[in-house]
ZADOTOR-351239 format. One record per residue (C-alpha): residue number from 1; residue in one letter; x, y, z. Coordinates in nm, 3 decimals, decimal comma. Example, Ala and Ser with C-alpha at 12.3 -4.5 7.8 and 13.67 -1.06 7.14 Angstrom:
<pts>
<n: 1 | res: A | u: 1,230 | v: -0,450 | w: 0,780>
<n: 2 | res: S | u: 1,367 | v: -0,106 | w: 0,714>
</pts>
This chain:
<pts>
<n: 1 | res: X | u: -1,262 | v: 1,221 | w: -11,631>
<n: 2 | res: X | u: -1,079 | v: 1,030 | w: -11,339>
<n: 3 | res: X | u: -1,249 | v: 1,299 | w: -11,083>
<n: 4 | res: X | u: -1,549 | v: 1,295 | w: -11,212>
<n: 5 | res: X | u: -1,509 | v: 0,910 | w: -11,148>
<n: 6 | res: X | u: -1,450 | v: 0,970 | w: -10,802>
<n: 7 | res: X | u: -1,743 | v: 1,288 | w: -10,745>
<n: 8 | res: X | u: -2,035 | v: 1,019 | w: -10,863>
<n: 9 | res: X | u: -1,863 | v: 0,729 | w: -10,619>
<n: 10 | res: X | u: -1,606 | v: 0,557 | w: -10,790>
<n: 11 | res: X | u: -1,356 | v: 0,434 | w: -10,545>
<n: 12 | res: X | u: -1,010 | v: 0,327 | w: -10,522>
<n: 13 | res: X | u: -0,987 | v: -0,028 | w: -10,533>
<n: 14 | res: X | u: -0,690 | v: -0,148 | w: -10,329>
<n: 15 | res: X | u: -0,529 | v: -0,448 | w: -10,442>
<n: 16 | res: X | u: -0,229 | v: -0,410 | w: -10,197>
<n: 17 | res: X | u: -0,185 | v: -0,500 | w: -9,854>
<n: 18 | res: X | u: 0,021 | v: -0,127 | w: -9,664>
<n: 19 | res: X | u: -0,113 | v: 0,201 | w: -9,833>
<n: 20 | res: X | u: 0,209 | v: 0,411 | w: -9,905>
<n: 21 | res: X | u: 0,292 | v: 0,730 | w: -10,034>
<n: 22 | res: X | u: 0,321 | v: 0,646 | w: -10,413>
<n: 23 | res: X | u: 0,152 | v: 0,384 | w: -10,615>
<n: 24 | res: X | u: 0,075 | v: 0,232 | w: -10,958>
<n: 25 | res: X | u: -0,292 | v: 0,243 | w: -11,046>
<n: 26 | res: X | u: -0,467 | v: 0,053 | w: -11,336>
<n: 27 | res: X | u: -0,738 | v: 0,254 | w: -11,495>
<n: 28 | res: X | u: -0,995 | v: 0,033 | w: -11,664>
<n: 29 | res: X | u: -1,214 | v: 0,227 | w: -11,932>
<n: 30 | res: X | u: -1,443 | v: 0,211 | w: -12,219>
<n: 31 | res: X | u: -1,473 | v: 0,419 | w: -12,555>
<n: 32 | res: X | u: -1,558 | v: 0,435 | w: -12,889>
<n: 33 | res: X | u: -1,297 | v: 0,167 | w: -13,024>
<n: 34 | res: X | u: -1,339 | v: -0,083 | w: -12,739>
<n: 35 | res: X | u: -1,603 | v: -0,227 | w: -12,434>
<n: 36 | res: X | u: -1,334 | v: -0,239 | w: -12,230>
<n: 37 | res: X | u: -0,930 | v: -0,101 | w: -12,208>
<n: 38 | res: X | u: -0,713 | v: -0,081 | w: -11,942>
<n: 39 | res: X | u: -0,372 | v: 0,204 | w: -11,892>
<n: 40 | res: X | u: -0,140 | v: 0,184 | w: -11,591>
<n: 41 | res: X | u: 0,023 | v: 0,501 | w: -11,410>
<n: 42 | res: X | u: 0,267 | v: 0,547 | w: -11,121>
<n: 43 | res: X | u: 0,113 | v: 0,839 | w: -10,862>
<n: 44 | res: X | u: 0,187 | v: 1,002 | w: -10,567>
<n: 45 | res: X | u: -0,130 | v: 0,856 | w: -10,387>
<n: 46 | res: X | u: -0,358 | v: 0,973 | w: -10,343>
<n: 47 | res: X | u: -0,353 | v: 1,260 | w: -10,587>
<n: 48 | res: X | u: -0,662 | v: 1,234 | w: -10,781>
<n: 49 | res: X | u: -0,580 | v: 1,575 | w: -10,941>
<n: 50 | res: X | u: -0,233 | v: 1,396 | w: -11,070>
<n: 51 | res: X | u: -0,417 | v: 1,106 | w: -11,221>
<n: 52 | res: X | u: -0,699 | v: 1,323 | w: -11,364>
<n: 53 | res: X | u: -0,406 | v: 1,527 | w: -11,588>
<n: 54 | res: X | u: -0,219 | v: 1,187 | w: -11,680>
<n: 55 | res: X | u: -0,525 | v: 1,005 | w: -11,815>
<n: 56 | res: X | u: -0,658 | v: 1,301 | w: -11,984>
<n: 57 | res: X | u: -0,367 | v: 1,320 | w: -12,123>
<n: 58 | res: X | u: -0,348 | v: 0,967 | w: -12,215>
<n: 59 | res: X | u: -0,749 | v: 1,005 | w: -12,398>
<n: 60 | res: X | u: -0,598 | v: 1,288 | w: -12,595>
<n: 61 | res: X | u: -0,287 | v: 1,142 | w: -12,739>
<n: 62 | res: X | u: -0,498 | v: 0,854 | w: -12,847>
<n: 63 | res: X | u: -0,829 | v: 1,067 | w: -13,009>
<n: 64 | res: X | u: -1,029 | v: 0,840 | w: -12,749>
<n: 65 | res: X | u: -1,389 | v: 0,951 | w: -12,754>
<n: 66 | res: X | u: -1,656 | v: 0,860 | w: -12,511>
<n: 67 | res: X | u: -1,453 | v: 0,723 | w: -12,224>
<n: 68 | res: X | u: -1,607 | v: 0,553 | w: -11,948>
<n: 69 | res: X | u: -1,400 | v: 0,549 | w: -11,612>
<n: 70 | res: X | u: -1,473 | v: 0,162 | w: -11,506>
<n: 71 | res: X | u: -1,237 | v: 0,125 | w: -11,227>
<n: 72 | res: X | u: -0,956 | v: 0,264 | w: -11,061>
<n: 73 | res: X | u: -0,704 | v: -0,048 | w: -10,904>
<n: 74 | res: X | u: -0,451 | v: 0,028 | w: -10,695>
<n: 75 | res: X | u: -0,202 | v: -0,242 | w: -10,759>
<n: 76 | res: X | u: 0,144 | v: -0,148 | w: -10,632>
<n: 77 | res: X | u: 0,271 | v: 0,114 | w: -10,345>
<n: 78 | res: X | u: 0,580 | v: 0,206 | w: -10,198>
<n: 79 | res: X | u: 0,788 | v: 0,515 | w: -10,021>
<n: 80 | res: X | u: 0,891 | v: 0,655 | w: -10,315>
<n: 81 | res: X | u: 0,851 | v: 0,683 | w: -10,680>
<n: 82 | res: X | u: 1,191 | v: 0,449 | w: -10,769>
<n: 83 | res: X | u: 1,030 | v: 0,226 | w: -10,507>
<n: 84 | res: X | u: 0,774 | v: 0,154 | w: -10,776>
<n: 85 | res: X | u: 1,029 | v: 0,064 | w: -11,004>
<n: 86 | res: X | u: 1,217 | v: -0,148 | w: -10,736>
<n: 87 | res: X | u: 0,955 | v: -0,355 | w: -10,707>
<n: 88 | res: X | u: 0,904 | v: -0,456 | w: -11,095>
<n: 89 | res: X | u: 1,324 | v: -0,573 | w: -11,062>
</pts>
């Protein structure tokens, strides 16, 4: 879902001032159950293919049917993955 996002011209949407080498990304969505929904994952950025198995993942685990990509936030980066978590402390 999250690369098909990106193949029709979705975009990252960069809410954070240095681009680094991980990040935490807010996916907004729509489906069945609600207009709109939003889920937050921690990346390597910018792996597209990473994201694409964690929010698929995500729809499954919740029986979400048609989903809607809406936007794709990046909201938080740093060096490393406990960076991430650093930066919530």
């Amino acid at each position: 879902m999250i690369t098909n996002y990106f193949v029709k011209g979705g975009t990252w949407n960069l809410y954070v001032d240095k681009v680094d080498s991980y990040a935490t990304v807010n996916v907004g969505f729509s489906h069945n159950d609600n207009d709109e929904d939003e889920t937050q994952f921690d990346i390597s950025y910018p792996n597209i293919g990473e994201l694409n198995t964690l929010f698929n993942n995500f729809v499954a685990e919740n029986n979400f049917e048609n989903v809607k990509i809406l936007y794709v936030n990046v909201i938080k980066t740093a060096h490393t993955i406990y960076g991430l978590e650093e930066a919530d402390e």
